[in-house]
Structure formats: C-alpha cells, structure tokens
Backbone as a ProteinNet text record, in pm:
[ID]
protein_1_A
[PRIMARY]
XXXXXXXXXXXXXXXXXXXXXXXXXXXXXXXXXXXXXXXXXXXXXXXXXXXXXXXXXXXXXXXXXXXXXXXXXXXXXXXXXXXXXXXXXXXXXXXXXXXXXXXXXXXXXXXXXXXXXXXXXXXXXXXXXXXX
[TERTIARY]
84.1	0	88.7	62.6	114.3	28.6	55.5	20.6	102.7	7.9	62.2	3.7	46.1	13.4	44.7	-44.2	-0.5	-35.3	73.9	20.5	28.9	-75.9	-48.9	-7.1	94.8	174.9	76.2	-25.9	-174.1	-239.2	-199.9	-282.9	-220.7	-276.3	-233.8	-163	-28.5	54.8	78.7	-40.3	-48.4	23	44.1	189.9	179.3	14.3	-33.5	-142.7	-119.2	-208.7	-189.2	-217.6	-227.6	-283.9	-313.1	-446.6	-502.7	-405.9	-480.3	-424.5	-475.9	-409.1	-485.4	-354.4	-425.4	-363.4	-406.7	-404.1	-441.8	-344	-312.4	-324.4	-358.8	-292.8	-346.1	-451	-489.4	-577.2	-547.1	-565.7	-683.5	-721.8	-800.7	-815.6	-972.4	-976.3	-1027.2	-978.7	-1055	-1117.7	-1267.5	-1340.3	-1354.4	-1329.5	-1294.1	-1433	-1530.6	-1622.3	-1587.5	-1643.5	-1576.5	-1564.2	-1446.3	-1365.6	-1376.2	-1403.3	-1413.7	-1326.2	-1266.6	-1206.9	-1284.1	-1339.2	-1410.9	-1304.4	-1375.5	-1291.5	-1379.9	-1359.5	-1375.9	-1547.9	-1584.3	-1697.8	-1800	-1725.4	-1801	-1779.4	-1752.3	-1721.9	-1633.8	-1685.8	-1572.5	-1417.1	-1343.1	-1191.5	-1154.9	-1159.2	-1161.5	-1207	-1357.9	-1475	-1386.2	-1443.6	-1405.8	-1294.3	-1196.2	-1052.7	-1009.2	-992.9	-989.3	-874	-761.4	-616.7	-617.1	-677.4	-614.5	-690.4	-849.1	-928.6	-931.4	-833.9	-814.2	-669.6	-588.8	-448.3	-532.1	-672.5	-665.8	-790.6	-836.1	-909.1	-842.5	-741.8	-625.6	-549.3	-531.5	-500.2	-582.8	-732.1	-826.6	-835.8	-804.1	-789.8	-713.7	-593.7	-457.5	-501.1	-605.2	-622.4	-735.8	-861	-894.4	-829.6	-708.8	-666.8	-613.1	-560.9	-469.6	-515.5	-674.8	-775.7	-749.8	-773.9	-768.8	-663.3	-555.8	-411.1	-360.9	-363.2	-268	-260.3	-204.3	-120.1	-173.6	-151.1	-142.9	-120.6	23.6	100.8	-12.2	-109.8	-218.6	-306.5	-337.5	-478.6	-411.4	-549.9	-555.4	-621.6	-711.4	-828.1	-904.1	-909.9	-942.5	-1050.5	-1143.1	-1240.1	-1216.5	-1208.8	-1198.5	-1256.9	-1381.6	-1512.9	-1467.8	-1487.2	-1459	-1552.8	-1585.8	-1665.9	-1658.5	-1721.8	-1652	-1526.4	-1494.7	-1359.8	-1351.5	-1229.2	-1196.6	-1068.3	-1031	-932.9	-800.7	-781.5	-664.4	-658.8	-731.5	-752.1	-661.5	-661.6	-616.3	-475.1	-373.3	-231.9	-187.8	-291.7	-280.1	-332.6	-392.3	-491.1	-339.2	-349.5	-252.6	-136	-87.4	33.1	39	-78.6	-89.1	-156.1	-193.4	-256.3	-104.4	-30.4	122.6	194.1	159	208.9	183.6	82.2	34.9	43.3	15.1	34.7	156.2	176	309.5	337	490.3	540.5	541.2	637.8	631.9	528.1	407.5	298	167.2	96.4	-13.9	-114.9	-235.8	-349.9	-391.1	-522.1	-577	-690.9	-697	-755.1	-874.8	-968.7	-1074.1	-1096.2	-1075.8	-1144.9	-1268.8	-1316.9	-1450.8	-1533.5	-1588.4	-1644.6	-1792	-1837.1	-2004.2	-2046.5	-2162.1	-2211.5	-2213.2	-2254.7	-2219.9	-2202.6	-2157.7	-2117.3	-2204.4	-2225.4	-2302.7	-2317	-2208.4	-2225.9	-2161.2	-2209	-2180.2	-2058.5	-1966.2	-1812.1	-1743.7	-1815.9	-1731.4	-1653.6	-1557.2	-1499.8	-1455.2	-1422.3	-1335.7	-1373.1	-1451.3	-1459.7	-1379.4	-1333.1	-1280.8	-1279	-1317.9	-1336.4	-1238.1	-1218.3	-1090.1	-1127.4	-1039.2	-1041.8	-881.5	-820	-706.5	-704.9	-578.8	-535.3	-446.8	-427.4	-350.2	-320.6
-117.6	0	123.9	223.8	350.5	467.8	569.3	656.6	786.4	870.1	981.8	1110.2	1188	1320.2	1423.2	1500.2	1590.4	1746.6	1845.1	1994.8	2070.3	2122.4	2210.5	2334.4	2373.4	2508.4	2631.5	2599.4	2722	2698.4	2594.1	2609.3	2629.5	2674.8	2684.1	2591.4	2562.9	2418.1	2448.9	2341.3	2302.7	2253.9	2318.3	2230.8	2123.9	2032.2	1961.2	1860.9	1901.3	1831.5	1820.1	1721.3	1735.6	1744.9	1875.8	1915.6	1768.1	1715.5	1578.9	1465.7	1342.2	1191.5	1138	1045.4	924.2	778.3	698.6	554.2	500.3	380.7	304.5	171.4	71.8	-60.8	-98.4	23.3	-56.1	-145.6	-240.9	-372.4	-357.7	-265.8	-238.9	-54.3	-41.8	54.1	50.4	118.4	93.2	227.5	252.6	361.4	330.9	422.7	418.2	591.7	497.3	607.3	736.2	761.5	911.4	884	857.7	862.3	949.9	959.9	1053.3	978	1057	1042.2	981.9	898.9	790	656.4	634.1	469.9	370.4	300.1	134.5	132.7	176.1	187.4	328.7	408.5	522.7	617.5	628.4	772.4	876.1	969.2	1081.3	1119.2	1065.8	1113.6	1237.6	1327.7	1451.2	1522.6	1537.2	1644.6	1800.9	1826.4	2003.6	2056.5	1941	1962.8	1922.5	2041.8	1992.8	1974.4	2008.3	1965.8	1844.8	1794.3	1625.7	1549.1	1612.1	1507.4	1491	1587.2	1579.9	1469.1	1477.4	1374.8	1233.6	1206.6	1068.5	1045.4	1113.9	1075.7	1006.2	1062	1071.3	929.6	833.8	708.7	655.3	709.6	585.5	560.1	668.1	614.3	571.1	551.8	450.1	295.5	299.7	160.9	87.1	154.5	139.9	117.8	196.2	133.5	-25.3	-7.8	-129.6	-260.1	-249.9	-366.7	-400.1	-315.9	-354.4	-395.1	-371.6	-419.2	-254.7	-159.5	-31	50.1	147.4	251.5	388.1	485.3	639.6	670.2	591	603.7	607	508.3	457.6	584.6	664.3	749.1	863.9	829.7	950.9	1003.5	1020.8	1140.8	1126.1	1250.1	1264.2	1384.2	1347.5	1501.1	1524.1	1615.1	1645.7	1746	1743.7	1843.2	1838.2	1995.9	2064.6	2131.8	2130.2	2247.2	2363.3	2465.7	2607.1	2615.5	2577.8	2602	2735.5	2775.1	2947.7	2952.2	3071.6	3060.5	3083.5	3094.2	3080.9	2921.9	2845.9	2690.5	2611.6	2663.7	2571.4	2579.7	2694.9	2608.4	2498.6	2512.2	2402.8	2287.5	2282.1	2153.3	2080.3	2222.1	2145.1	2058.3	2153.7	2103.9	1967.4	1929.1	1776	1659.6	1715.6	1610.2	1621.4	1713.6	1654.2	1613.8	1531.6	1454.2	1309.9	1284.7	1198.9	1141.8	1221.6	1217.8	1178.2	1096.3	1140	1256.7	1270.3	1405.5	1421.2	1302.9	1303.5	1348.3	1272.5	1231.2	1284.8	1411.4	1366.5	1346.4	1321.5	1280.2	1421.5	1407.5	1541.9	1537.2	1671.9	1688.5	1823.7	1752.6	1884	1915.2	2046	2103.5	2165.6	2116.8	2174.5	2244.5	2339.7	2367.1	2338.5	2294.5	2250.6	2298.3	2281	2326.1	2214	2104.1	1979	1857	1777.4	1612.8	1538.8	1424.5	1319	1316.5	1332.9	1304.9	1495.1	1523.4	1653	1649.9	1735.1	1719.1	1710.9	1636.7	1626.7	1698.2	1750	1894.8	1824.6	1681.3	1683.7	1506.7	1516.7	1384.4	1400.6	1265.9	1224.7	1107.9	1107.1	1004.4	960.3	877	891.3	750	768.1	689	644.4	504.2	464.8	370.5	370.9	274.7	175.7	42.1	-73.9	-150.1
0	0	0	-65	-81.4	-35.5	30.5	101.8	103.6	-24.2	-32.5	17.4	52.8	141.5	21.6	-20.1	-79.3	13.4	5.5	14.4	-125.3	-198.4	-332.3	-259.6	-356.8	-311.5	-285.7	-397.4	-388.2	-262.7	-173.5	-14.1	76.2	184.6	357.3	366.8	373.3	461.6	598	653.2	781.2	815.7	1018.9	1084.8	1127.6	1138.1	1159.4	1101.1	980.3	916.2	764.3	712.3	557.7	436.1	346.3	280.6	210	115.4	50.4	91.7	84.3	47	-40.2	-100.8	-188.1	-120.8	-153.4	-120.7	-249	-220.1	-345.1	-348.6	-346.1	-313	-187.7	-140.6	-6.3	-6.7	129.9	171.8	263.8	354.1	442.4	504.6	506.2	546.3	708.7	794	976.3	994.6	1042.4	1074.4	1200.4	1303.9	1389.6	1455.8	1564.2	1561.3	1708.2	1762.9	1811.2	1938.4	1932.7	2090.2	2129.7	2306.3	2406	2543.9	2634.4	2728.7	2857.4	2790.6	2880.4	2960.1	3065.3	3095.8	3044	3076.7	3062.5	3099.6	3156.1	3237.9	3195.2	3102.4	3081.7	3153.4	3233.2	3317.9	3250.5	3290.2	3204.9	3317.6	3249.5	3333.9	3375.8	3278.3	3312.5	3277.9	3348.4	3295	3269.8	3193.3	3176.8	3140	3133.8	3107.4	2930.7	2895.7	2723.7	2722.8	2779.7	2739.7	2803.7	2917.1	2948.5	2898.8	2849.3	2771.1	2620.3	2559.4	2411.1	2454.3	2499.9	2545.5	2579.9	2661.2	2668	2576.3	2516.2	2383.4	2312.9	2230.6	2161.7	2189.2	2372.2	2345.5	2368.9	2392.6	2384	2188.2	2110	1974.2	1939.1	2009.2	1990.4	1998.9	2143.9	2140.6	2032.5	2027.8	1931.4	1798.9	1751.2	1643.5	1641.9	1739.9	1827.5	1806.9	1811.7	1834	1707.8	1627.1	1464	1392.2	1485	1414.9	1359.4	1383.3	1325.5	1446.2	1403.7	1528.5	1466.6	1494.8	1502.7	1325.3	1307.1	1177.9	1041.1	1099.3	978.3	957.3	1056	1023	878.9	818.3	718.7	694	798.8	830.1	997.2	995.3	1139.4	1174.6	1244.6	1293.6	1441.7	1437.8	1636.2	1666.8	1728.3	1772.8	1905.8	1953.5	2056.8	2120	2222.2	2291.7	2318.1	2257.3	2367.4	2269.3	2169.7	2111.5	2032.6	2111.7	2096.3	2021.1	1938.2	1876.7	1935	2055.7	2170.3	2219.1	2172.6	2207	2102.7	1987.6	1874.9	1890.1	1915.3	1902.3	2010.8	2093.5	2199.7	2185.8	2143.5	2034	1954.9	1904.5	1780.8	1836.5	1915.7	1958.9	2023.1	2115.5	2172.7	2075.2	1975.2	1863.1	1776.9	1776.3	1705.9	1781	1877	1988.8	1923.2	1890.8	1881.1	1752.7	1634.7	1493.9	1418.9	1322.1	1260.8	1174.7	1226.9	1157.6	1059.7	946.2	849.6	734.7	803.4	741.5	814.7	869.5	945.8	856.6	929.9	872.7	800.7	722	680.8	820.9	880.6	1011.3	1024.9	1048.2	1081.4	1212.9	1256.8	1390.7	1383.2	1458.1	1456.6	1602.5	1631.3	1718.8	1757.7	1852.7	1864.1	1987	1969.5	2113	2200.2	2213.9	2292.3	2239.8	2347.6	2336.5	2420.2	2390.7	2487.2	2604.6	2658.4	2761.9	2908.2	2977.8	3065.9	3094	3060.4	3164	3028.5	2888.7	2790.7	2678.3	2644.4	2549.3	2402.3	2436.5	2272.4	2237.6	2104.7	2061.7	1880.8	1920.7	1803.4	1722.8	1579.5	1502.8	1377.5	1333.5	1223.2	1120.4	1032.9	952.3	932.9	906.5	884.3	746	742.7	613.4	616.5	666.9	640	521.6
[MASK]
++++++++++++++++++++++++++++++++++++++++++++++++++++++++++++++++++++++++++++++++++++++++++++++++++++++++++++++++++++++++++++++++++++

C-alpha cells in the first residue's frame, strides 16, 4: 500500500495536518467512531478539562486502532469536535494532537467547534479513519 500526502503550493501548509491523500494498493480501510475520554466503564476522566481530555481521547484512539491491528502512523483522516472552542484553544490543540500524529505524514484533520457532546463534563470527541 502507498500513502501519499499531498500539500499544493496554492494552499495553507499546515503544521499539523495534511491538505490531501491518496491511497493506493490498499488492503483495508478501519473507521474508527468518536472517541471521548471515557474509561472502561463510561465515566468521564476529566470532565471540563480539554487539554487532558483531548491527550486521553487521543489514546483511547490509539487503542482502538490497536484492536484492529494499526497505530497512530495509519490514520488519514481525522475530525476532532470541541466544545466552547476558541481561537486561543487551537495552538494548543494542535500542539498535543502533534504529539500523537506522525510528523512526516499527518493525517488530513478537521477542527470543529459545537455546542455539545453526549455526555456533561465532555470537550473533545474524536473520530478517524485509517489505512492498512
């Protein structure tokens, strides 16, 4: 499988993200539906806290990939809805989702702002798509 990232010179090149991909040769696609910083049991870990609940969102979608057989490396698209998301929020966003992301390569990534999530206490869900 081949996995190309393109930025056209005519767009914004993001420090975190990548405007196109193509896939080639792929073998499997994994949809992966919207992780939230839940445990095992549902409870929210850290109500109200968007920087520690975008960080354990982020490996509850590690494990989820995990189940499926891929890692972080695979995603090539990603949405991440926020609560309350202000434009003093995003280089901090950014910066802990390029924690997580590869450098080389990140996914193409949407932020989005909403008014709520499922469940009270909750700020950041995330859903993605990968390629094996």
């Amino acid at each position: 499988m081949e996995i190309q990232a393109i930025n056209p010179d005519q767009l914004f090149k993001g420090k975190a993200f990548s405007q196109t991909f193509s896939i080639s040769g792929m073998q499997r696609l994994i949809f992966v539906s919207g992780q939230v910083d839940c445990d095992q049991d549902g409870k929210v870990r850290h109500p109200d806290d968007l920087e520690a609940q975008l960080a354990g969102t982020l490996d509850n979608l590690a494990i989820a990939l995990a189940a499926q057989g891929a890692t972080m490396k695979n995603l090539v698209s990603v949405n991440i809805y926020v609560t309350d998301l202000r434009p003093e929020n995003t280089a901090r966003i950014r910066e802990i989702r390029s924690a997580y992301f590869d450098a080389e390569r990140p996914p193409a990534v949407s932020l989005l702002g909403i008014e709520r999530l499922a469940f009270a206490g909750l700020r950041v869900e995330i859903e993605a798509t990968a390629a094996v």
